[in-house]
C-alpha positions, 0 to 999 in steps of 0.5 A, a space after each residue: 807712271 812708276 817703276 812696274 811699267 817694264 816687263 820681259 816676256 818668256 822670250 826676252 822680249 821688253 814690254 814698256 808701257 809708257 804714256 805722252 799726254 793722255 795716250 798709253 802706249 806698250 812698246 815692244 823692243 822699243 818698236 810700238 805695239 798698241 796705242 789707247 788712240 786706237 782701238 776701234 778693230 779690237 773691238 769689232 774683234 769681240 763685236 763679230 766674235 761674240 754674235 752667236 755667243 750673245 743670243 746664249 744665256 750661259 756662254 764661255 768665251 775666250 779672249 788671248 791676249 789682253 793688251 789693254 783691254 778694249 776687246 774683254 770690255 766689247 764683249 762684256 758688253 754684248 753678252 749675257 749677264 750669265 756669261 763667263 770670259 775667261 781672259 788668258 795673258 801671257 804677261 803678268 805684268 799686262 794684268 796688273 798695267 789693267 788693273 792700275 793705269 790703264 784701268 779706266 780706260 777700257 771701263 775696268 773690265 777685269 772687275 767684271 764678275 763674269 771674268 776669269 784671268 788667267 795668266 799664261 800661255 793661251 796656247 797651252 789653255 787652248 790645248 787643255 780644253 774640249 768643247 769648252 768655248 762658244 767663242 775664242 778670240 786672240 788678239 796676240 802679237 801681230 796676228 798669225 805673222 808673228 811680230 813680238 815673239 816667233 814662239 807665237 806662231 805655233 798658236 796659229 799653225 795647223 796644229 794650233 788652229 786643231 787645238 782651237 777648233 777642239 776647244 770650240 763647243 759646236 757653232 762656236 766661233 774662232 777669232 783672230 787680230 791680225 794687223 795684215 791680210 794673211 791668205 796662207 792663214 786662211 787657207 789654213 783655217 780652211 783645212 782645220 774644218 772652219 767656214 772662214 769669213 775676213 773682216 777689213 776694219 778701221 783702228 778707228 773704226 769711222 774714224 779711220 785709222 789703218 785697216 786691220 783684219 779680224 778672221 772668224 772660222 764658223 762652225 757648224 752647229 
Protein backbone atom coordinates (compact mmCIF):
# COMPACT_ATOMS: atom_id res chain seq x y z
CA UNK A 1 0.00 0.00 0.00
CA UNK A 2 1.37 3.81 -0.58
CA UNK A 3 0.52 6.96 1.02
CA UNK A 4 -3.18 7.52 -1.47
CA UNK A 5 -4.73 5.07 0.71
CA UNK A 6 -6.48 7.62 3.13
CA UNK A 7 -9.45 9.75 2.04
CA UNK A 8 -12.12 12.00 3.81
CA UNK A 9 -15.64 11.99 2.78
CA UNK A 10 -17.64 15.46 2.20
CA UNK A 11 -18.76 14.68 6.10
CA UNK A 12 -15.49 14.33 7.74
CA UNK A 13 -15.84 11.10 7.53
CA UNK A 14 -11.88 8.79 7.15
CA UNK A 15 -11.86 6.03 4.64
CA UNK A 16 -8.59 3.77 5.01
CA UNK A 17 -8.01 1.13 2.73
CA UNK A 18 -5.87 -1.12 4.24
CA UNK A 19 -4.67 -4.72 3.12
CA UNK A 20 -3.59 -8.05 5.47
CA UNK A 21 -2.43 -10.99 3.43
CA UNK A 22 -4.49 -10.94 0.40
CA UNK A 23 -7.71 -9.57 1.86
CA UNK A 24 -8.34 -5.50 1.22
CA UNK A 25 -10.28 -3.98 3.63
CA UNK A 26 -11.91 0.12 3.57
CA UNK A 27 -12.64 1.18 7.06
CA UNK A 28 -14.75 3.75 7.99
CA UNK A 29 -13.98 5.78 11.31
CA UNK A 30 -11.72 2.89 12.15
CA UNK A 31 -14.93 0.60 11.94
CA UNK A 32 -14.76 -1.98 8.75
CA UNK A 33 -16.87 -1.23 5.70
CA UNK A 34 -16.43 -3.94 3.24
CA UNK A 35 -13.82 -6.76 3.01
CA UNK A 36 -12.50 -8.72 -0.84
CA UNK A 37 -13.52 -12.02 1.32
CA UNK A 38 -16.89 -11.21 0.82
CA UNK A 39 -18.40 -10.33 -1.94
CA UNK A 40 -21.00 -12.73 -3.15
CA UNK A 41 -24.73 -10.29 -2.00
CA UNK A 42 -22.82 -7.36 -4.06
CA UNK A 43 -22.98 -9.32 -6.73
CA UNK A 44 -26.68 -10.85 -6.48
CA UNK A 45 -27.35 -7.18 -6.20
CA UNK A 46 -26.23 -6.63 -10.24
CA UNK A 47 -27.39 -10.15 -10.81
CA UNK A 48 -31.38 -9.36 -9.77
CA UNK A 49 -31.12 -6.04 -10.84
CA UNK A 50 -29.91 -6.52 -13.98
CA UNK A 51 -32.61 -9.14 -15.55
CA UNK A 52 -35.09 -7.46 -17.38
CA UNK A 53 -32.04 -5.06 -18.32
CA UNK A 54 -30.33 -7.84 -19.89
CA UNK A 55 -32.79 -9.00 -22.46
CA UNK A 56 -32.19 -5.37 -23.94
CA UNK A 57 -29.66 -4.67 -26.47
CA UNK A 58 -29.02 -0.85 -25.51
CA UNK A 59 -29.91 -0.46 -21.69
CA UNK A 60 -28.29 2.43 -19.17
CA UNK A 61 -28.02 1.08 -15.78
CA UNK A 62 -27.11 2.73 -12.99
CA UNK A 63 -24.72 1.58 -10.02
CA UNK A 64 -24.20 4.27 -6.79
CA UNK A 65 -21.68 3.30 -4.96
CA UNK A 66 -18.54 1.54 -6.28
CA UNK A 67 -16.87 -0.03 -3.13
CA UNK A 68 -14.69 -2.28 -4.60
CA UNK A 69 -16.10 -3.08 -7.74
CA UNK A 70 -17.56 -6.39 -7.58
CA UNK A 71 -21.37 -5.01 -8.37
CA UNK A 72 -20.22 -2.86 -11.80
CA UNK A 73 -18.24 -6.16 -12.87
CA UNK A 74 -21.53 -8.61 -12.02
CA UNK A 75 -23.33 -6.63 -14.21
CA UNK A 76 -21.01 -6.08 -17.03
CA UNK A 77 -21.29 -9.50 -17.28
CA UNK A 78 -24.65 -10.09 -17.91
CA UNK A 79 -25.64 -7.22 -20.01
CA UNK A 80 -25.18 -6.62 -23.68
CA UNK A 81 -22.29 -5.43 -25.49
CA UNK A 82 -24.51 -2.39 -26.12
CA UNK A 83 -25.31 -1.52 -22.87
CA UNK A 84 -23.92 1.67 -21.20
CA UNK A 85 -23.30 1.45 -16.77
CA UNK A 86 -22.87 4.59 -15.50
CA UNK A 87 -21.27 4.23 -12.21
CA UNK A 88 -21.62 7.31 -9.54
CA UNK A 89 -19.14 7.43 -6.53
CA UNK A 90 -18.86 10.03 -4.09
CA UNK A 91 -15.38 9.46 -3.15
CA UNK A 92 -12.58 10.30 -5.73
CA UNK A 93 -10.32 8.42 -4.16
CA UNK A 94 -12.35 4.99 -4.20
CA UNK A 95 -12.12 5.47 -8.09
CA UNK A 96 -8.73 5.76 -8.29
CA UNK A 97 -7.98 2.45 -5.14
CA UNK A 98 -9.95 0.83 -8.51
CA UNK A 99 -8.33 1.73 -10.97
CA UNK A 100 -4.58 0.73 -8.64
CA UNK A 101 -4.76 -2.05 -6.06
CA UNK A 102 -7.94 -2.97 -5.92
CA UNK A 103 -8.01 -3.29 -9.92
CA UNK A 104 -7.51 -6.97 -10.43
CA UNK A 105 -9.78 -7.77 -8.13
CA UNK A 106 -13.02 -7.50 -9.38
CA UNK A 107 -11.49 -8.15 -13.14
CA UNK A 108 -10.77 -4.13 -13.72
CA UNK A 109 -14.28 -3.18 -14.42
CA UNK A 110 -13.87 0.55 -14.68
CA UNK A 111 -11.74 -0.30 -18.08
CA UNK A 112 -14.91 -1.63 -19.59
CA UNK A 113 -15.76 0.35 -22.71
CA UNK A 114 -19.36 0.43 -21.56
CA UNK A 115 -18.50 2.31 -18.42
CA UNK A 116 -19.13 5.85 -17.62
CA UNK A 117 -17.63 7.15 -14.06
CA UNK A 118 -19.11 9.55 -12.62
CA UNK A 119 -17.62 11.25 -9.41
CA UNK A 120 -20.16 12.69 -7.18
CA UNK A 121 -23.35 12.52 -5.37
CA UNK A 122 -25.51 9.75 -6.66
CA UNK A 123 -28.52 11.48 -5.27
CA UNK A 124 -27.64 14.64 -6.96
CA UNK A 125 -27.43 12.20 -10.29
CA UNK A 126 -30.56 10.69 -9.67
CA UNK A 127 -32.53 13.91 -9.28
CA UNK A 128 -30.98 15.29 -12.53
CA UNK A 129 -32.33 12.59 -14.73
CA UNK A 130 -35.88 11.29 -16.16
CA UNK A 131 -36.20 8.20 -17.56
CA UNK A 132 -33.17 7.44 -18.06
CA UNK A 133 -32.15 4.22 -16.35
CA UNK A 134 -33.59 0.56 -16.84
CA UNK A 135 -31.84 -0.34 -13.65
CA UNK A 136 -30.57 1.82 -10.54
CA UNK A 137 -28.48 -0.07 -8.10
CA UNK A 138 -27.09 1.71 -4.66
CA UNK A 139 -25.03 0.07 -2.98
CA UNK A 140 -24.02 3.20 -0.59
CA UNK A 141 -23.36 3.11 2.80
CA UNK A 142 -25.08 0.55 4.95
CA UNK A 143 -28.11 0.49 2.91
CA UNK A 144 -31.37 2.84 4.06
CA UNK A 145 -29.91 3.05 7.84
CA UNK A 146 -27.19 5.08 7.32
CA UNK A 147 -23.87 3.98 8.82
CA UNK A 148 -20.92 6.04 7.36
CA UNK A 149 -22.57 9.28 6.55
CA UNK A 150 -26.60 10.47 8.00
CA UNK A 151 -26.46 12.69 4.72
CA UNK A 152 -27.31 9.44 3.06
CA UNK A 153 -30.45 9.04 4.34
CA UNK A 154 -31.86 11.42 1.99
CA UNK A 155 -31.14 9.12 -0.82
CA UNK A 156 -33.58 6.93 0.59
CA UNK A 157 -36.53 8.85 1.83
CA UNK A 158 -39.74 9.38 0.18
CA UNK A 159 -38.26 12.20 -1.63
CA UNK A 160 -35.43 10.22 -2.69
CA UNK A 161 -37.08 7.11 -3.51
CA UNK A 162 -39.49 9.57 -6.16
CA UNK A 163 -36.10 10.86 -7.42
CA UNK A 164 -35.55 7.26 -8.26
CA UNK A 165 -38.54 6.18 -9.75
CA UNK A 166 -38.46 9.63 -11.99
CA UNK A 167 -34.84 8.45 -13.23
CA UNK A 168 -36.40 5.00 -14.16
CA UNK A 169 -37.65 4.30 -17.96
CA UNK A 170 -40.99 2.27 -17.65
CA UNK A 171 -40.12 -1.66 -16.42
CA UNK A 172 -37.39 -0.54 -15.14
CA UNK A 173 -35.77 -1.98 -12.07
CA UNK A 174 -34.61 -0.01 -8.39
CA UNK A 175 -32.05 -1.83 -6.28
CA UNK A 176 -30.86 -1.15 -3.03
CA UNK A 177 -27.76 -3.15 -0.55
CA UNK A 178 -28.57 -3.08 2.78
CA UNK A 179 -26.73 -4.72 5.30
CA UNK A 180 -30.43 -5.21 7.49
CA UNK A 181 -33.92 -5.88 6.93
CA UNK A 182 -35.64 -2.74 6.95
CA UNK A 183 -39.75 -2.85 6.70
CA UNK A 184 -40.20 0.87 7.37
CA UNK A 185 -38.14 1.06 3.75
CA UNK A 186 -40.35 -1.38 2.26
CA UNK A 187 -43.14 0.39 2.84
CA UNK A 188 -41.71 3.42 1.75
CA UNK A 189 -40.84 1.87 -1.80
CA UNK A 190 -44.52 0.87 -1.65
CA UNK A 191 -45.64 4.45 -1.47
CA UNK A 192 -43.33 5.69 -3.97
CA UNK A 193 -45.45 3.62 -6.78
CA UNK A 194 -42.77 0.39 -6.69
CA UNK A 195 -43.84 -3.71 -6.58
CA UNK A 196 -41.40 -4.40 -3.99
CA UNK A 197 -39.44 -7.93 -3.87
CA UNK A 198 -36.71 -8.60 -0.81
CA UNK A 199 -33.96 -10.89 -1.26
CA UNK A 200 -32.03 -12.70 1.95
CA UNK A 201 -28.47 -13.41 0.21
CA UNK A 202 -25.04 -14.73 1.53
CA UNK A 203 -21.98 -12.47 1.47
CA UNK A 204 -20.78 -15.26 0.34
CA UNK A 205 -23.26 -16.24 -1.45
CA UNK A 206 -23.04 -20.78 -1.11
CA UNK A 207 -20.45 -20.22 0.83
CA UNK A 208 -22.02 -18.51 3.67
CA UNK A 209 -21.20 -15.56 5.33
CA UNK A 210 -23.77 -13.11 7.10
CA UNK A 211 -27.20 -12.39 5.24
CA UNK A 212 -27.74 -9.29 3.58
CA UNK A 213 -30.71 -7.99 1.94
CA UNK A 214 -31.17 -6.57 -1.70
CA UNK A 215 -34.57 -4.59 -2.28
CA UNK A 216 -35.79 -4.57 -5.92
CA UNK A 217 -38.95 -2.08 -6.61
CA UNK A 218 -40.60 -3.19 -10.01
CA UNK A 219 -42.02 -1.18 -12.34
CA UNK A 220 -44.38 -1.57 -14.74
CA UNK A 221 -43.84 -1.81 -18.11
Amino acid sequence: MNGSNCSTRPDGADLKLTRRGNEYIILANGKSLMSSRMHGSEEALATLACQRARAQEEPCVLVGGLGMGFTPRAALDILPRGATLVQSELVPEVVEWNRGPLASLAGRPLEDPRVQVEVGDVAALLRASRRRFDAIMLDVDNGPRAFTQSGNDALYDNDGLAAARAALKPGGVYAVWSAWDDRKFEHRMRYAGFTVETHRVRARLKKGGPFHTIFLGLTAA
